[in-house]
Every structure is written in structure tokens, then in C-alpha cells.
N, C-alpha and C positions, 0 to 999 in steps of 0.2 A: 690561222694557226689552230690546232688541234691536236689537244695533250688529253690524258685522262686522270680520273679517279677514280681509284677502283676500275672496275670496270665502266663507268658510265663517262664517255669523251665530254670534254672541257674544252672551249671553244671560246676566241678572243674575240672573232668577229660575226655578227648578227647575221650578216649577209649569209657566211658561211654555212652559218646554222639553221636558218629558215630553208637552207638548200637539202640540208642533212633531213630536216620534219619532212620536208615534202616530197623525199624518196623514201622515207618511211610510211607516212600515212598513204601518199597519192596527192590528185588533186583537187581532193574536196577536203578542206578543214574545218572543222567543226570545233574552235577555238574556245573556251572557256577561261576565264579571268577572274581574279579576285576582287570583291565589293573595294574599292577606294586603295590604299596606298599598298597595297600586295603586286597591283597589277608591275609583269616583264615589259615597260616600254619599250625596250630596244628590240627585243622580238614582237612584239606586235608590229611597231613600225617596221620594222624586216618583211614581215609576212606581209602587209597593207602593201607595201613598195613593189614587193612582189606580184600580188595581184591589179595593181593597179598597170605594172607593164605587160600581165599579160590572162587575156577576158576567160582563157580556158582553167585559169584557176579558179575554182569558186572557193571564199573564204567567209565563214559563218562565224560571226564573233559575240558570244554571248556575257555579259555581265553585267555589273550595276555601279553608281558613284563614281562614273570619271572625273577624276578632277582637275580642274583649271582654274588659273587665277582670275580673282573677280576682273571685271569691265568696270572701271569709274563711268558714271553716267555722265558727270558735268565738270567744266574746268575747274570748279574747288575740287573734287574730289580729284582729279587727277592730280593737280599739282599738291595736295598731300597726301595720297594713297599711293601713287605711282614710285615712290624713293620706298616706301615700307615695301610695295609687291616683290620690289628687284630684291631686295634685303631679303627677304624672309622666303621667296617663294622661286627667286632668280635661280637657273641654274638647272629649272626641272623639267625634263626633256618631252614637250606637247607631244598628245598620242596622237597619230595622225588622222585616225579616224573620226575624232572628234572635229575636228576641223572642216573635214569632208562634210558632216550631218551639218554643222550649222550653215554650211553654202547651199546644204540639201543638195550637194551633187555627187552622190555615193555613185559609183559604176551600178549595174546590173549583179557583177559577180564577187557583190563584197556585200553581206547586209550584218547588222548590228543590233541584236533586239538587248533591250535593257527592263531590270525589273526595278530599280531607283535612280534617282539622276540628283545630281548635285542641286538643290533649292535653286529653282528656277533658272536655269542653265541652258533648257530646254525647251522652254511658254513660246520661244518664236523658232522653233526647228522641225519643221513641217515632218521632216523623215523618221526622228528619233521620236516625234507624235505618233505616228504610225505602227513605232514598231515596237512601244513601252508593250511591258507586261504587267499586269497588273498580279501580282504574287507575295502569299508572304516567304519570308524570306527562308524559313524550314522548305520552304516546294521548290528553291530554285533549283538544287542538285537535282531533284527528281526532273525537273525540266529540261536540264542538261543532258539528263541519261535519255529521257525518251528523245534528245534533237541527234541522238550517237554523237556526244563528245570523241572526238577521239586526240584532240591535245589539249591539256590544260599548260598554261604559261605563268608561271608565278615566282616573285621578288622571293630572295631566300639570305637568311645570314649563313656566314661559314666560319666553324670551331675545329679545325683539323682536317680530320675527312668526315666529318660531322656536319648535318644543312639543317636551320633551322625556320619552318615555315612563318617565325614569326609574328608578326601583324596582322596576318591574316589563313588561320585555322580554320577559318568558318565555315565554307563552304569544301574545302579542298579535303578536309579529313571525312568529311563522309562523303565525295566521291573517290576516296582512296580504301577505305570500308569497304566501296558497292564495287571494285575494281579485283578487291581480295576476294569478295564473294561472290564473282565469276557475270559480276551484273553489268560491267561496264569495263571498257577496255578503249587505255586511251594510255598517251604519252605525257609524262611528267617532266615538265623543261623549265629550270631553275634558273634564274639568276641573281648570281651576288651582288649584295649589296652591304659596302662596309661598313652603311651608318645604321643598320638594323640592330637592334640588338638581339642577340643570341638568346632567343625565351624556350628553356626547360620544359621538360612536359610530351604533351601527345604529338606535341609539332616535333619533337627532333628525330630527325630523320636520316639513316644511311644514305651514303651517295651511292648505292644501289637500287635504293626508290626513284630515281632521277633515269629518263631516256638521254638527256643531254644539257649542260650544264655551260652557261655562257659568264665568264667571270673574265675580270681584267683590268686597267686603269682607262683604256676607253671607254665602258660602259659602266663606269660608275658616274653616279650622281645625286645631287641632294635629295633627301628627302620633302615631299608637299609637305610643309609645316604652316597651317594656317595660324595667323597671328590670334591671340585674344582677343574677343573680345570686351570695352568695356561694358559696365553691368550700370543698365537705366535703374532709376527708381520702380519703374511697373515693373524689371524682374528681380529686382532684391525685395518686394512686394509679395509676389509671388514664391519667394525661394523659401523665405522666411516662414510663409503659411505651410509651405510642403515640410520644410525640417520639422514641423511642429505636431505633425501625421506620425513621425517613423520612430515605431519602440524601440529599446534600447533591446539589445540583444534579435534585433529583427533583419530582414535583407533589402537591400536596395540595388535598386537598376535604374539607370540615366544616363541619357543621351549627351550631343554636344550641344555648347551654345550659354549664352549671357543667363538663360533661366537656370541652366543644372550648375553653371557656375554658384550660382545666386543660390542653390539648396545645399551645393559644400560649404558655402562661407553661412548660412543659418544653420548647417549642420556641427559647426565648429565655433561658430559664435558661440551655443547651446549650451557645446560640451566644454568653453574656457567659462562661460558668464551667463551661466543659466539663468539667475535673476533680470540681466539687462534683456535677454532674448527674449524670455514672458514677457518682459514691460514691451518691446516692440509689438511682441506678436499682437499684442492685447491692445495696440494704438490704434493698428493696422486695421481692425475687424472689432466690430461694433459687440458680435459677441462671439461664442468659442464653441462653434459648428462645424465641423465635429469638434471635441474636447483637445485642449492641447495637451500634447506632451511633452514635459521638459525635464530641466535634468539632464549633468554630464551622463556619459556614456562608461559604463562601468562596464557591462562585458562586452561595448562596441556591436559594431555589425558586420556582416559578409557582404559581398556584392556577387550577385549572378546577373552578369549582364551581358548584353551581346556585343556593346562597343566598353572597351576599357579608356574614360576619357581622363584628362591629365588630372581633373581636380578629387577623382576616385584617387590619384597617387597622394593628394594632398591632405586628404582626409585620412590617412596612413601615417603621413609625418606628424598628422594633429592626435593621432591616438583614437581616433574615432572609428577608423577601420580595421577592425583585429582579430575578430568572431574567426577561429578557424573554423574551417571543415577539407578533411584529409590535409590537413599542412597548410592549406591555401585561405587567405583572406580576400580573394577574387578569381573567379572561374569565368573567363572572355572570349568573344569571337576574332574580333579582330579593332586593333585599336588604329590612334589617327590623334594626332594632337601637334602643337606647336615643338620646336626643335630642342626649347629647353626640355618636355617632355620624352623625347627619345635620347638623348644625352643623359638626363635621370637614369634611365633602366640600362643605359649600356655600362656607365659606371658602379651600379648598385651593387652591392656583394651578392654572391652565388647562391648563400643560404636565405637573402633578402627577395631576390626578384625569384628565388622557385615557390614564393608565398603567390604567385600572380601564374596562375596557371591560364595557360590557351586551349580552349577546347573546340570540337566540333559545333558547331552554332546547333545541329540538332539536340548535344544534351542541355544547349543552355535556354535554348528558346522554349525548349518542349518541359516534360517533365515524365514522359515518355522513355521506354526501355530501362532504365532502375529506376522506377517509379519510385520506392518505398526509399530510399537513399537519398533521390531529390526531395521528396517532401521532406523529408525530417534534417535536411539540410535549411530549404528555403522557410523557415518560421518565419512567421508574421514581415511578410515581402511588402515593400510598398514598391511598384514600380512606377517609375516619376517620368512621363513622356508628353512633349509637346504635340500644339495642333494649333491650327493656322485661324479654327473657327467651330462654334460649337451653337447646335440649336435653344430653345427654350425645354424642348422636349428630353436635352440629352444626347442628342446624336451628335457625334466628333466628325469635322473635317479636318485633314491632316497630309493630303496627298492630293488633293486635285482642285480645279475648279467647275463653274458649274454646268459650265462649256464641254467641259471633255479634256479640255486639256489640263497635261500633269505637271504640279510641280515639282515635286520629288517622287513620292511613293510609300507602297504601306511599310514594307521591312520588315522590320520586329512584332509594329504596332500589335497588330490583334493577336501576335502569341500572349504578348504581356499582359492583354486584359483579359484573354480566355486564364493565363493562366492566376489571374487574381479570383476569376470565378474558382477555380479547380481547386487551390489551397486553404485548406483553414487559415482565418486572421491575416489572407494578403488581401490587399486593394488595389485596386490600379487607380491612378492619381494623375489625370491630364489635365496639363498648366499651358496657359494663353493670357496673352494680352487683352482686358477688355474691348481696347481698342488701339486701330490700327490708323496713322496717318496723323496731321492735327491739321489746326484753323481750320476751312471750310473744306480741305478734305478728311476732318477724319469722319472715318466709318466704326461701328459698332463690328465686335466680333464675336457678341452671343446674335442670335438670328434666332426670327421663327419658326422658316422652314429654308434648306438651300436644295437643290437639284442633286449633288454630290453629296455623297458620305462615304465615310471611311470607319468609322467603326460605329454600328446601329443604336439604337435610343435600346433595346432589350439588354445591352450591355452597359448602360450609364452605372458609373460608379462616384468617385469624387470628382470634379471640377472646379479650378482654382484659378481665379483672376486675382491681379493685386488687391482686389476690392474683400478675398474671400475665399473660401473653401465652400463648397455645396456638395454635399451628400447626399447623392442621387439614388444610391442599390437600394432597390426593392418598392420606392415609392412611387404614389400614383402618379398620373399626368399632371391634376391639377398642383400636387406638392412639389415634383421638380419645377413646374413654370415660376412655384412661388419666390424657390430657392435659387434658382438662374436668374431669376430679376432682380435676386437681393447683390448678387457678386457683377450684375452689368451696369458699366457705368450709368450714370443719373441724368447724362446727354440724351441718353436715347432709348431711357426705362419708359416713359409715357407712350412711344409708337410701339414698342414691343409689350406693354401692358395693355394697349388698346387691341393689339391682332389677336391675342390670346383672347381676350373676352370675346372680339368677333367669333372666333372658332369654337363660342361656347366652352372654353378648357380652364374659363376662370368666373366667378359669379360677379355679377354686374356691379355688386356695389364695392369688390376689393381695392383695396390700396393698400400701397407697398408701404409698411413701416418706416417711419421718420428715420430711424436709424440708420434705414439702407439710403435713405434719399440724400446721402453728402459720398457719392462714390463719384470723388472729382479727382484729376491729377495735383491738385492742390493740397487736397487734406492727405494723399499718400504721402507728398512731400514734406510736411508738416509732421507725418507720425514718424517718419524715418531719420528727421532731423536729430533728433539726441544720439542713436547710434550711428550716424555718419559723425556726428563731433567727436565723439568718442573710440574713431578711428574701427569702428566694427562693420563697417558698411563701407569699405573705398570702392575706386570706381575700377580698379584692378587688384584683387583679392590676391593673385598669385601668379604674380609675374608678367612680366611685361616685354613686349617686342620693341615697342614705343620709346625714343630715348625724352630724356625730361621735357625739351622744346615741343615734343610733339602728344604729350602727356596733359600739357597745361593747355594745345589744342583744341581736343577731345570737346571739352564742356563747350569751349565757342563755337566750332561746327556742329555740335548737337543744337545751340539753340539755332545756326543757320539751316540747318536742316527742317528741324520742326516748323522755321520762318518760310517753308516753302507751299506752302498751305496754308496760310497769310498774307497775302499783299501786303494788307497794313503793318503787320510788323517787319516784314525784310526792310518796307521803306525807313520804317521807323531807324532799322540799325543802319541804313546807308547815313540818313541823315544824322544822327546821331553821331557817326565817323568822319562827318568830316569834320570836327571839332574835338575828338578825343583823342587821348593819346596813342599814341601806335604802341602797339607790340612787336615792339621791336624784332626779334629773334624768330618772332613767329611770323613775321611779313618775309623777312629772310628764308625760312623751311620752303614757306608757299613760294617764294620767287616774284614778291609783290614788294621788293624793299623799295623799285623804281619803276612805278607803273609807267608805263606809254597811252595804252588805246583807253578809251574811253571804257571800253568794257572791263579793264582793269582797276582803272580808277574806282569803278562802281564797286567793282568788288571787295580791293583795298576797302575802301571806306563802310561795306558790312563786315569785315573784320573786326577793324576798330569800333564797331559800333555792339559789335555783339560780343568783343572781348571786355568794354565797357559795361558791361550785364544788361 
């Protein structure tokens, strides 16, 4: 069926309307999609389905962050991650091309290059190896327009005869710019989606910017809402040393994930109980490198960032986020959060959510084209972004490994450090876990030298492990090595203090200060214990998908987890289980109230051995 809007036809079925693009453009598409939860499934898989019956279409699909639900690796995590997946994640209609890349059997006349990929989505997908682009995320439009885009397909809300681009502004506004200015020329195909919320601003768009517009109760469906997750002590470690970086009245930008959770909830500790957050900060870190800053938030701060994530909303209802600039107390590309986060902003009063303006990701990522506007907008920016691993020297891994293959990608990354160079009094501020894994596998994740980088040692600026903050701008080799050794764990300071003296970058007779030499998960735990009594530190700051049974979970498969990289302790908790008491409710969630096989038994009994403590 096919009605219209205005002039631009409305369209019930996908079928139909992948038939309607391809008497338009022809048979070569040159398909463009938006980073993560923007992207039209139902028109991709229309067009995919289409060239998949027939080889003389060729379809070229370009974009980044497909998203799919995680893969449980082992029977515990299925039998308690698999009831939360359908919950929270049930109902979200697989792209079919994604499917295709990880059998690695894409036809000839379908290929799919991507410039980021969902964390590690893609380490075993030979085709989607081949065809990553390595880009920051300002060049992809440019890369679009030199592949001759000529359809963009993107999720849209609907206010009338009003469409708005929503969640994802980032890219699609400035190939609708390069479209006006005669640069690019391509078909604009919406579809609604009920659960978007309607966001104000550069995104709302006449239904006369739309080629064709596919709306209806078949092609609705839930939105990706990845659950929370809970926050480890190494990143409420970590969160609490970044909140202690960010002036009052300065700008902040942060990603997803248990770390930037971990910098709202030390951002808001700060600002209810500024005395209790200095005593953490000051437990956490031997001394106060760089200097803290504490103290509520009297004029608050702005956010220029390119992901709007839920606990940026949070930091709003805490009175921390308020700093306008033009009306707005957040300038974004494109957000992506849990379902209570989009349900927030669909309810939010009209004069509340036009405070959260969507922009083109080029004025947010750049600072380019009103220079003089953005600076004197962005004062004293810290931008707070993760990385997976970081040398002695300073240089960030972030995006790949050493091999060549990618786990996600650069994105934002090096706009936000160029633009920390480019501002007066910004920093850019990259937070990791010391280390990664435990018992005999874990690994350190400062390093001497790796094969990969993702943003170079001539750019070090701050680096923050739970152990620490190191202030890197400007200093020599031998001072970053000193200051990366003081924030890496104390497991594995004497092999990375021995390579450095090899390579002559430190004098023979150094040694790392007593101070630095207690950077254990132990004494993290230890300084974090007062504000976790004190209810400032929970293990879900804001909100939760999890219902209580699988809440009081959490802690017992985190120590089975950690127990996986131990022998001796998993056995410990088997043994230990068959003699303690059961958890009841929680052998019930997992489906182990009445074990049979013997592999069941075993595991029943690390249950109880590990809910046992």
C-alpha cells in the first residue's frame, strides 16, 4: 500500500518500497546508514533480500556500529544473560547483512565496508576484516560522497507531517548540507519509528526532505536498548579520579559503558557530598596528580559530545548539567542507551528536552566552521574517552589489535584529543583498566611498546587507571615512563620497569616510589569501601534492567568470572558449594534448582560456593 505525505509517498510495505528506490536510482545502490540505532532495518533487509535474488543488483552498504545482541560464551552466562537478552533486547529485527559477514558468505554483488563495529563483534569475521575502514568519524560523510551515495536509509520519529532525524543527526545532516550544496545527490528514505523520541532542533525535518517514507504497525519495532551495565571497583576507581579533573563551569564529553557511568556517579557524588568525594579521591591515589578539583557545581557544565549517553540525562536531574549555551545544556550526534533512557526523553516536557539539541557530528566533533562560537562555548573541556591499552611512552590503543584486526574503531577518538590540543584549558582524558583478566590470566594494560596505535605518544595527555591520573602533555620520555609506572598495577611494574631501563628511557639505578608500589585490586577495594557503605558508590548508580533476583546475582558471577583465570579458586567455590547453603531464588533464575548431568551439579555447586563469598 502506498499513500502519501505531502508530496513524498508513505509506504506500508518494504518490499514495495525497495522496488519504488530501485526504479529510482537503478541498479547500483550506494546505500548509506546511520552509526548504531538510526539505521531503517526493514529497508535494508528489503534491499539485501532483493539483491540476494538477483546478482545483477549491485548493492554497496556503507556504515558503522551494527548492532546485535551479545553471544553468551558459556552455559552460566546463557542460562542468566539469555532471559535479560529477550527482555531488553527481544523483538529487534536482525540486519541481514550482518549475518551474511559473520558466515563470511556475502554474494559478489552486496559488499558492506564499515568505519566502526560493535566491541569485538567482528575479531572472527574474515569479510567485515577486510572491508573496516579505518576513519575518524568527521570523514565518513566525505567518504560516502566520494563512494556516490546515492540512498541514505534512516529511522525517523513522526509529529504531524513533521519527521524527526532523532538519534541519529550525525552523519545525515551534513550529507544533507553537501546535498543543498549541489555536492551530493542521493535519496532520503525514512522510516517511522514510534518509540523515538521526537528531538527539536537541526534534525526536524519536512516530509518534503524525504524521497519515501515507509511507516506502519508492521514495520514497527523496539528499539536496541542495551542493559546497564554494573560498575566494577576499577571503574568507579577510575570515574572518581576523572570527576576530580572537571572544572565547574567547564565541558565534558563521554562515551558508553561502566567507566563514564562511573565519572556521572563521581560527578554527582562531588556535587551532593563534596567532602566524602575528596576523602575517596584522596584514598584512591597516593597523591593529587594533577590537583583535585572538588566542590559542588554552582554554574554546572555543558556537554559537547558526539554520543548523548543516558547518564549525561542523569547528571541533569542531579543539577550538574546546566551551563547553557544557545538554550542547550547538550549539543549531540547521535545517542543509544537502555529503554528507560528513551522513554525519558519521549515523556520529557517540550521546553525540557529542546535543552538537548542534535547536531551534525561535524560541528560537534570539529570546532571548525564557527570557530569563535565553539570556543567560547567549549571552556575548559575535559573530554573523558576509553582505550583498551596504553604504552609507557603515552601512545593509546583503542581500536585494534596487534595483528591487524579491529575491534571497534577510531570514531570520535582523535577529534576529541586534537580538539583538547586546539582549546585553551581542554584536556583530553583517557581512562582503562590497569589490567585486564585475573588469576593466571590476567595481563597488564599499560605496555612498553604494542604494533597498533590509535592515538600517537606526540599526543599524550592525561591517563587514568584506577591506580591514578598521569599527566603526560608536554613531558619528556623519561617523565611519562615515570608517571605510567606510578598508575600500572604493581603485578607487573618490575617487567615494564626493567624494559624501560633496557631501552636506556630510564637511569639504571630508578625505583618506583613506595607509594606507587601498593597498586593492587585490594587496596582499591579498601579505599572504596567507606563510600560504597555509604551508599555513593552502588553497583547500578541509575537504574536497572535487572530485577532484584538477578541483582543479588551480579557479585556471585562476577567472582565466577574472575574464578576463570584460577583453577584454584573455581575449585575452591565448587567445593565449598557442596556444603553451603543454596540460593535459593537464584538457582531457580539460572534453571539449576534441580540439577541432572553431572556438568550441572558442578556448577550448582560454584554457585553456592561463590554466593557463599
Amino acid at each position: 500500500m502506498v499513500q502519501a505525505v505531502g508530496m513524498t509517498p508513505r509506504f506500508t510495505d518494504p518490499d514495495v518500497l525497495a522496488d519504488a528506490v530501485i526504479d529510482r536510482v537503478g541498479r547500483r545502490i550506494v546505500l548509506g546508514l546511520p552509526l548504531g540505532l538510526g539505521k531503517a532495518n526493514h529497508v535494508v533487509n528489503a534491499l539485501v533480500a532483493r539483491a540476494l535474488r538477483d546478482p545483477s543488483l549491485h548493492l554497496h552498504v556503507f556504515t558503522a556500529l551494527t548492532l546485535e545482541p551479545p553471544r553468551p560464551k558459556s552455559d552460566l552466562e546463557k542460562r542468566f544473560l539469555g532471559p535479560i537478552i529477550e527482555r531488553t533486547l527481544g523483538g529487534y529485527p536482525a540486519l541481514a547483512y550482518a549475518e551474511l559477514q559473520r558466515r563470511d558468505v556475502l554474494p559478489a554483488n552486496i559488499e558492506v565496508d564499515e568505519f566502526f563495529f560493535q566491541a569485538s563483534t567482528r575479531l572472527s569475521a574474515p569479510s567485515a576484516q577486510r572491508s573496516y575502514i579505518s576513519a575518524n568519524y568527521t570523514h565518513a560523510a566525505g567518504y560516502l560522497r566520494e563512494r556516490g551515495v546515492n540512498v541514505v536509509a534512516q529511522l525517523v520519529a513522526r509529529r504531524g507531517d513533521r519527521f524527526s532525524l532523532s538519534c541519529n543527526t550525525d552523519i545525515t545532516l551534513d550529507l544533507l548540507a553537501a546535498r543543498k550544496a549541489g555536492e551530493a545527490d542521493f535519496l532520503l528514505v525514512g522510516q517511522v519509528n514510534d518509540e523515538l523520541p521526537f528531538m527539536p532542533g537541526d534534525g526536524d525535518l519536512p516530509a518534503e526532505a524525504f524521497s519515501h517514507l515507509l511507516d506502519g504497525p508492521g514495520v514497527q519495532f523496539p528499539l536496541f536498548a542495551p542493559p546497564k551495565e554494573p560498575i566494577p571497583d576499577a571503574s568507579y576507581a577510575i570515574g572518581f579520579h576523572a570527576a576530580s579533573l572537571v572544572p565547574d563551569g567547564g565541558t565534558i564529553q563521554m562515551g558508553i559503558g561502566a567507566i563514564s557511568d562511573a565519572v556521572a556517579q563521581g560527578l554527582i557524588v562531588r556535587h551532593r557530598e563534596p567532602k566524602a568525594f575528596v576523602e575517596t579521591v584522596e584514598r584512591l591515589s597516593p597523591t593529587a596528580t594533577p590537583p583535585i578539583c572538588g566542590g559542588s557545581f554552582e554554574t554546572g557544565l555543558y556537554a559537547a559530545t558526539e554520543m548523548f549517553v543516558d547518564c549525561l540525562l542523569d547528571l541533569r536531574r542531579a543539577g550538574v548539567l546546566k551551563r547553557e549555551v544557545d538554550g542547550a545544556v547538550l549539543h549531540g550526534g547521535f545517542f543509544l542507551g537502555p529503554r528507560a533512557f528513551y522513554q525519558a526523553l519521549r515523556d520529557m516536557p517540550e521546553d525540557e528536552r529542546a535543552r538537548f539539541q542534535m547536531q551534525a557530528i561535524s560541528g560537534i566533533n570539529e570546532i571548525y566552521g564557527d570557530e569563535a562560537a565553539r570556543r567560547a562555548a567549549r571552556v575548559d573541556a575535559r573530554f573523558v574517552n576509553t582505550a583498551m591499552m596504553a604504552t609507557l611512552l603515552g601512545a593509546v590503543i583503542s581500536d585494534g589489535l596487534d595483528d591487524g584486526r579491529v575491534v571497534s574503531g577510531v570514531g570520535g577518538q582523535y577529534n576529541f584529543v586534537a580538539q583538547a590540543f586546539a582549546l585553551q584549558g581542554a584536556r583530553s582524558v583517557i581512562t582503562l583498566p590497569a589490567v585486564r583478566g585475573s588469576g593466571r590470566k590476567a595481563a597488564s594494560n599499560i605496555l612498553w611498546t604494542y604494533a597498533h596505535g590509535t592515538i600517537p605518544r606526540h599526543l599524550k595527555d592525561v591517563v587514568i587507571t584506577e591506580y591514578g591520573a598521569a599527566d603526560l602533555r608536554g613531558r619528556t620520555d623519561r617523565d611519562t615512563i615515570v608517571r605510567m609506572l606510578n598508575i600500572a598495577d604493581s603485578r607487573f611494574q618490575p617487567a615494564l620497569l626493567d624494559e624501560a631501563k633496557r631501552a636506556g628511557k630510564l637511569e639504571a639505578g630508578y625505583v618506583i616510589p613506595e607509594a606507587f608500589r601498593r597498586n593492587t585490586p585490594d587496596r582499591i577495594a579498601e579505599a572504596l569501601a567507606p563510600a560504597k557503605a555509604a551508599g555513593l558508590a552502588p553497583l547500578l548508580p541509575f537504574g536497572s534492567d535487572f530485577d532484584a533476583v538477578e541483582q543479588g546475582l551480579l557479585p556471585v558471577l562476577g567472582r565466577l568470572k574472575a574464578a576463570q583465570g584460577d583453577p584454584a579458586a573455581l575449585v575452591g567455590y565448587i567445593l565449598r558449594g557442596v556444603s553451603a547453603p543454596a540460593p535459593e531464588a537464584g538457582l531457580r533464575r539460572l534453571g539449576l534448582s534441580s540439577p541432572m548431568t553431572l556438568g550441572e551439579r558442578l556448577l550448582t555447586w560454584a554457585v553456592r560456593g561463590a554466593a557463599a563469598g
